[in-house]
Structure formats: C-alpha cells, structure tokens
N, C-alpha and C positions, 0 to 999 in steps of 0.2 A: 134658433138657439143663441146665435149671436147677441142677438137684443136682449136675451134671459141677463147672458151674461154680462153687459154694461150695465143692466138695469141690477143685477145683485153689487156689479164693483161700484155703482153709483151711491147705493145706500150703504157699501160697510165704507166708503171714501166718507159719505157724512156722518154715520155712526163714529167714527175715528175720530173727526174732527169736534163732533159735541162732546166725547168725554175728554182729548186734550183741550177743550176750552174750559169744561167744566174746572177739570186739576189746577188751571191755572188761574182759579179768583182765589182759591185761601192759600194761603200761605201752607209748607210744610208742618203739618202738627202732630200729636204725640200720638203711639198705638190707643189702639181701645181701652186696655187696661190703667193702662197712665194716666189717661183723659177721664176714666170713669172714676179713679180716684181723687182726680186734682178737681173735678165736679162736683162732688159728692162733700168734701171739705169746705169748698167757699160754698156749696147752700148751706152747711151746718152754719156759716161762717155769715151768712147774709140772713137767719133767720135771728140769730140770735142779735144781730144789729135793726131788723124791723121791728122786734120786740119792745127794745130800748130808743126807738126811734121811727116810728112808722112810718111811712109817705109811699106814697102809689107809685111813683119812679123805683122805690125799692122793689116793693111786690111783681111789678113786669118783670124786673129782673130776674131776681129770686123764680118768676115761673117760664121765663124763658131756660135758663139755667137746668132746670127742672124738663122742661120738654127736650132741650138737646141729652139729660139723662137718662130717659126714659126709650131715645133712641139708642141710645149705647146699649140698654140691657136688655133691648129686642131679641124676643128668642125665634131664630133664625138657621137653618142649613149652614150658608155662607157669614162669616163674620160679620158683625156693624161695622165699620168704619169710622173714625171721627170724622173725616169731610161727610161723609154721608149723615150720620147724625149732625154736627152742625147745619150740613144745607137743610135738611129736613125744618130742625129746630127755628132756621131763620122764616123759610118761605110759609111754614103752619103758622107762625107768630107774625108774619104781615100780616096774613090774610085773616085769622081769629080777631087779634087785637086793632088793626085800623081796617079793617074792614073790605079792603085791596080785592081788585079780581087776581086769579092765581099768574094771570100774564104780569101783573105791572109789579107781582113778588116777586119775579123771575128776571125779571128788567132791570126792579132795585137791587139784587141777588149779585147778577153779573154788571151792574155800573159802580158795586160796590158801596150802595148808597144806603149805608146801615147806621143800625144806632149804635150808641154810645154803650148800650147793654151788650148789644151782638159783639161789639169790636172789642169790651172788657172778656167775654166769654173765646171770643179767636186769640187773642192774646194770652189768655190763660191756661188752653193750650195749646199752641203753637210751639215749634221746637227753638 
C-alpha cells in the first residue's frame, strides 16, 4: 500500500508541476468573453486589410487568429479558457502550417519561440 501511495503523490507532485509550468509561459490575459471579443474585431479588422492588401503573412495571421477563435467558442461542460485556447491555437498552427512533429510544437510552445503573428495575438489579449 505504501508504494500505491508514493506512486499516486509522485504523479499528482508532476501533474502540479506541468500545469504551474504550463500557467507560466503566457503572460496573464483576458477572461473568455473579453478575448472572444477583442478576436473577433481584429479578424474583422485583418480581413478587411487582406482585401486592400493581400500577402500570405496576412492570411496565416488572420487563420491563426481565427483558430485561437474557434477555440474560445468551443462548446464544452467546463469553460474555454484563453491560455487554453491560445496554446491550442499556437501548437495546431506549428504543426498544420510548418509541418513540426507535435513534440518540437511543444518545445517551441514552452522556449517561447513564437511568431510575430502568435505574439501580435498574446498581446492583444493579454491583461
């Protein structure tokens, strides 16, 4: 019984410690509702600038943008989350668009080693 139990405190010891690692790659940012709004206006706000302005660096954007919305309006028991929807948004979008196994999305995830798109979308909502 002994062993049960170091072998249960060993995994909730690392279960505790993956999600304070997780909380602490983005920064604090806005509830769901906040974030689904402040999304939902710069894609209005970014279609209407591909229209007048096309280029492939826009359209990533605009469908990254788009997939971290898509995660916010998940219908779900337990709320979305914005970190939850952004990490989703980030680690779908390495591995879709450059092609990445899902480890080295996870790697760039937590080293922080994001694009210019992902860090204009964590800035926009961030508190």
């Amino acid at each position: 019984m002994n062993g049960f139990k170091f072998l249960l405190f060993t995994f909730l010891l690392f279960g505790a410690s993956v999600v304070s690692a997780q909380k602490t790659v983005l920064p604090a940012l806005k509830d769901n509702q906040s974030a689904k709004s402040l999304i939902t206006d710069e894609i209005s706000n970014l279609r209407a600038i591909l229209k007048s302005n096309p280029s492939q660096e826009l359209k990533d954007k605009l469908d990254l943008f788009k997939l971290a919305l898509s995660y916010l309006n998940e219908p779900s028991i337990i709320k979305t989350t914005t970190d939850y929807a952004l990490t989703s948004a980030f680690l779908n979008n390495e591995v879709n668009k450059t092609g990445v196994e899902d480890q080295v999305a996870f790697n760039r995830f937590y080293a922080k080693n994001w694009s210019q798109n992902f860090i204009d979308l964590v800035n926009l909502v961030k508190i």
